[in-house]
C-alpha positions in Angstrom: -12.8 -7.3 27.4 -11.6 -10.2 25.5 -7.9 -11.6 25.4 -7.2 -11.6 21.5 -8.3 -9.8 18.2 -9.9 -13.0 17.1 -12.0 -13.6 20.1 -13.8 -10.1 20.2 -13.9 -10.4 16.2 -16.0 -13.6 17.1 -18.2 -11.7 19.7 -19.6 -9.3 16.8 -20.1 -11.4 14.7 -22.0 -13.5 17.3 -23.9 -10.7 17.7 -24.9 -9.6 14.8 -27.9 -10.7 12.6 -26.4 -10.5 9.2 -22.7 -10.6 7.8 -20.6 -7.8 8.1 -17.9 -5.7 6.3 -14.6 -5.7 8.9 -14.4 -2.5 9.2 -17.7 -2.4 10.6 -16.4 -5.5 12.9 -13.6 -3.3 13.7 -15.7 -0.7 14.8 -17.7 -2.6 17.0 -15.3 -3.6 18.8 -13.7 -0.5 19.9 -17.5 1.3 20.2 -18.1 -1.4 22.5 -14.9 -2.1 24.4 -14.3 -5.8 23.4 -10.7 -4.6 22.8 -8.3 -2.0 23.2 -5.6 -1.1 20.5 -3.6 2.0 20.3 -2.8 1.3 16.7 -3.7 3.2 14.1 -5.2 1.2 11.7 -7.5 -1.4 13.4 -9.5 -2.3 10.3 -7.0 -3.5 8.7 -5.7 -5.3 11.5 -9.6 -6.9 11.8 -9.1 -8.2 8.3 -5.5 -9.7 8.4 -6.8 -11.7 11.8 -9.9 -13.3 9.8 -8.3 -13.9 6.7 -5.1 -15.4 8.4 -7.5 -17.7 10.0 -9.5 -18.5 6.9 -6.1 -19.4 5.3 -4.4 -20.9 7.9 -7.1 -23.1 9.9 -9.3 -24.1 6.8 -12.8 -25.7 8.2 -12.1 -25.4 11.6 -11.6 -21.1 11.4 -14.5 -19.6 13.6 -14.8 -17.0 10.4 -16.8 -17.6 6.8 -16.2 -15.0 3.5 -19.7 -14.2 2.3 -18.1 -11.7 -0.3 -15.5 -9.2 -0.9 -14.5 -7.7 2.4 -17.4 -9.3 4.3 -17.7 -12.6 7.1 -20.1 -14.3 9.5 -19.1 -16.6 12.0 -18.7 -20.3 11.1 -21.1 -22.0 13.3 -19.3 -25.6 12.5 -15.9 -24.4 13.7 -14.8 -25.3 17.3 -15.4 -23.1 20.0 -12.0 -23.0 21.6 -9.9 -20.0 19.5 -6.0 -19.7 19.9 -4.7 -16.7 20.7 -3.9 -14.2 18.0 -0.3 -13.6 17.6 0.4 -10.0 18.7 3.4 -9.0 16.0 0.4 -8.3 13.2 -0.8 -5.5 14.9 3.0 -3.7 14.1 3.1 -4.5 10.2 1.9 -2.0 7.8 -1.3 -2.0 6.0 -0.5 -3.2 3.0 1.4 -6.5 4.4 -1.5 -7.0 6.5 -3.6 -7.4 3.4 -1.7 -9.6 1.7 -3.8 -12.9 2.7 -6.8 -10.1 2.7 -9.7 -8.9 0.5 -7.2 -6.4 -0.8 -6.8 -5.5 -4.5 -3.8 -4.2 -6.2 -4.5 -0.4 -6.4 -2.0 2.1 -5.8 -4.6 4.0 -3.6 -4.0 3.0 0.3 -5.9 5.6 2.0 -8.0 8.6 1.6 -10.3 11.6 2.8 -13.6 12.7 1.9 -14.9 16.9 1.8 -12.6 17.4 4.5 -12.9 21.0 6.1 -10.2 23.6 5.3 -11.3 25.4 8.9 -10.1 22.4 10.9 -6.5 22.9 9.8 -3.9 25.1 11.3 -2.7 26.4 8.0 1.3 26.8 7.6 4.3 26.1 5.4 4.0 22.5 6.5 0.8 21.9 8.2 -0.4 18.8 9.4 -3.6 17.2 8.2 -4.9 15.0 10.8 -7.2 12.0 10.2 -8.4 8.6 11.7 -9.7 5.4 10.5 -12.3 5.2 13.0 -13.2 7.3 15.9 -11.1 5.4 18.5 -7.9 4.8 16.6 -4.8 6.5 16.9 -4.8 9.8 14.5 -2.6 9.7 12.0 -1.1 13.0 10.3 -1.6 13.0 6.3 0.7 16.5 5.6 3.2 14.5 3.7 1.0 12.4 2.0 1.1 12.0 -2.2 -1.8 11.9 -4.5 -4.5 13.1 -5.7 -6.5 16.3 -4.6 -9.7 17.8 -5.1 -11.0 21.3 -3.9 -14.6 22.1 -3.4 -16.4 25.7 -2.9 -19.0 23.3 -0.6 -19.7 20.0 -3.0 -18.7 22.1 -6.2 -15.4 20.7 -7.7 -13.0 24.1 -8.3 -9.7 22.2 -8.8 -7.5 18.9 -8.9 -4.5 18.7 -8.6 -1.5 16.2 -7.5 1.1 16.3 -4.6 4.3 14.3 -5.7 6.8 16.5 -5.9 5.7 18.3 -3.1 3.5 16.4 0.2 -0.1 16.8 0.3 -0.1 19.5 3.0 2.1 21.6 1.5 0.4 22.0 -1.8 -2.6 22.5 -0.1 -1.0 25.3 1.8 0.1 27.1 -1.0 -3.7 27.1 -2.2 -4.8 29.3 0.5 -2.6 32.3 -0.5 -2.9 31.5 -4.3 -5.2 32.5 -6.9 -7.9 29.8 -5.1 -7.1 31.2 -2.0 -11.0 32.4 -1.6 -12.3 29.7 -3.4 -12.2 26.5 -1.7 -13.5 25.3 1.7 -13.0 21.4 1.5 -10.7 18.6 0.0 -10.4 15.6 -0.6 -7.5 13.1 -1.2 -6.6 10.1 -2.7 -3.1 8.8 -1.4 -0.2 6.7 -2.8 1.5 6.1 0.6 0.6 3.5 2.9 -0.2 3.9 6.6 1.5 1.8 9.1 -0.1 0.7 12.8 2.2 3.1 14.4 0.7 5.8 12.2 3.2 6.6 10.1 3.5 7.2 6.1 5.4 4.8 4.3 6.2 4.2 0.3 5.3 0.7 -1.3 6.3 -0.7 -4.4 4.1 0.2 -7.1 3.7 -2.9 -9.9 0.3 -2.8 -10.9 -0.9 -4.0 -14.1 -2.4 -1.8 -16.8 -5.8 -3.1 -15.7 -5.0 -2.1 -12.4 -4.8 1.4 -13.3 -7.5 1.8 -15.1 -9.7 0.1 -12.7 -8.1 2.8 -9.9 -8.9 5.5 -11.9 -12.7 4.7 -12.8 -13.0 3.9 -9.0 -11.5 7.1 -8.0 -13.6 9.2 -10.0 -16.3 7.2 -9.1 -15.7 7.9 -5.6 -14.9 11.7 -6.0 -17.7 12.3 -8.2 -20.6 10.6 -7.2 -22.6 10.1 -10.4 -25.8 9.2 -9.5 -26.1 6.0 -12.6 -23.2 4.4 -10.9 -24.6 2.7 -7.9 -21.7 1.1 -5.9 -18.4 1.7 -5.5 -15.8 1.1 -8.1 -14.1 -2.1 -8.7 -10.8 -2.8 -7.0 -10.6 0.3 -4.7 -9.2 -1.2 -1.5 -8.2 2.0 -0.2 -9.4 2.6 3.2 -11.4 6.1 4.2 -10.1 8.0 6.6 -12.4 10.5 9.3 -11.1 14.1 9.7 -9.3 14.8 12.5 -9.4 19.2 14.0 -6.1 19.7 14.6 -5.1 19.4 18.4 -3.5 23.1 18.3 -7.0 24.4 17.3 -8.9 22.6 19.4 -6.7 23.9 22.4 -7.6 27.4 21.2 -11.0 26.9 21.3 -10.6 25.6 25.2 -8.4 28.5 26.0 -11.1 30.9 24.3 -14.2 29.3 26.1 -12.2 29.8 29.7 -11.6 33.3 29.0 -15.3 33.9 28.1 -16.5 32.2 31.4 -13.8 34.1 33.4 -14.9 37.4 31.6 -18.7 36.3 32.2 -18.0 35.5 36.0 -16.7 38.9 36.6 -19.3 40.9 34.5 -21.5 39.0 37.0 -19.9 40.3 40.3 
């Protein structure tokens, strides 16, 4: 395992043939144990560490920008890499981005045809997601935003959680007139996530132009039309994996004990 952020960042991109995005670097190195993090948010903490470098140690950073998001390793930089300074890994997201290949939209995170089934559905549920599969989970319930309903991949509703969090308008969709209607979501959230895990507000001052280019990206992203062929401009939110909910996951082990206890005594 290596010592620092920086040094395992190296190691992939070592490794690998072509440039690549960091949160593909930052998956890479949890998939393949070149370092450990407990944090919640590892790609971001992947990007602040190489554009840190980039900024800070000019020619001589181990780390190139090929384009937006994206580095190789620079093969004229010295060899020898100081350590990375530890107290990144406990800022939020969005102040890890600053020096980043971050954009001003308002969108920090979100989640894509998530599965109504893998929620424990209450007054206040929790919605758990992760960034990758070896980060920390990080519980989206009180999120703001954007939603979108699907019966499957058919859109049956939008809708927006500000005065009230994410998971609670979502709740109150199960026992409404949609109640029968809907299987996944998705969302689109204003609040940032921090390395512990937690949901936190920013300051929103984005330009006119910002907006716009939010929205287009958004619906780009929601929608999928098929004559757009990338993503849209200046969405620098960060997707988040679905997450079951640990309460039914522990229902599902307690129900497969009791069906090999009930098959073990059929059997004797």
């Amino acid at each position: 395992m290596e010592k620092s952020w920086k040094e395992a960042i190296k190691k992939v991109l070592m490794e690998s043939p072509s440039p690549l995005h960091y949160t593909e670097i930052s998956e890479q190195i949890l998939s393949r144990g070149y370092y450990k993090t407990d944090g919640a948010t590892p790609a971001a903490t992947v990007n602040a560490q190489i554009a840190s470098s980039i900024k800070y140690d000019g020619d001589k950073s181990p780390f190139i920008r090929v384009a937006k998001g994206v580095y190789t390793v620079n093969t004229n930089s010295p060899q020898e890499i100081a350590p990375t300074n530890l107290s990144i890994e406990k800022t939020p997201t969005s102040q890890l981005e600053e020096d980043g290949d971050s954009s001003e939209s308002i969108i920090h995170s979100f989640g894509m045809y998530w599965q109504r089934d893998l929620v424990v559905w209450r007054n206040d549920p929790k919605i758990y997601g992760k960034q990758q599969a070896l980060s920390k989970p990080v519980d989206f319930g009180r999120q703001k935003g954007i939603y979108i309903l699907y019966d499957h991949h058919t859109v049956v509703y939008v809708g927006r959680s500000i005065d009230r969090p994410l998971g609670k308008r979502l709740f109150e969709h199960t026992v409404d007139r949609l109640g029968s209607r809907w299987n996944r979501f998705s969302w689109f959230g204003l609040l940032d996530v921090t390395q512990e895990g937690t949901l936190r507000e920013t300051a929103l001052s984005s330009s006119l132009a910002t907006l716009v280019a939010t929205l287009e990206a958004l619906l780009i992203e929601a929608l999928e039309p098929p004559q757009n062929r990338k993503r849209g401009d200046d969405f620098s939110g960060i997707e988040y994996i679905q997450e079951i909910d640990p309460e039914l996951r522990e229902r599902e082990i307690q129900n497969t004990l009791r069906a090999i206890e009930q098959k073990m005594r059929g059997g004797s």
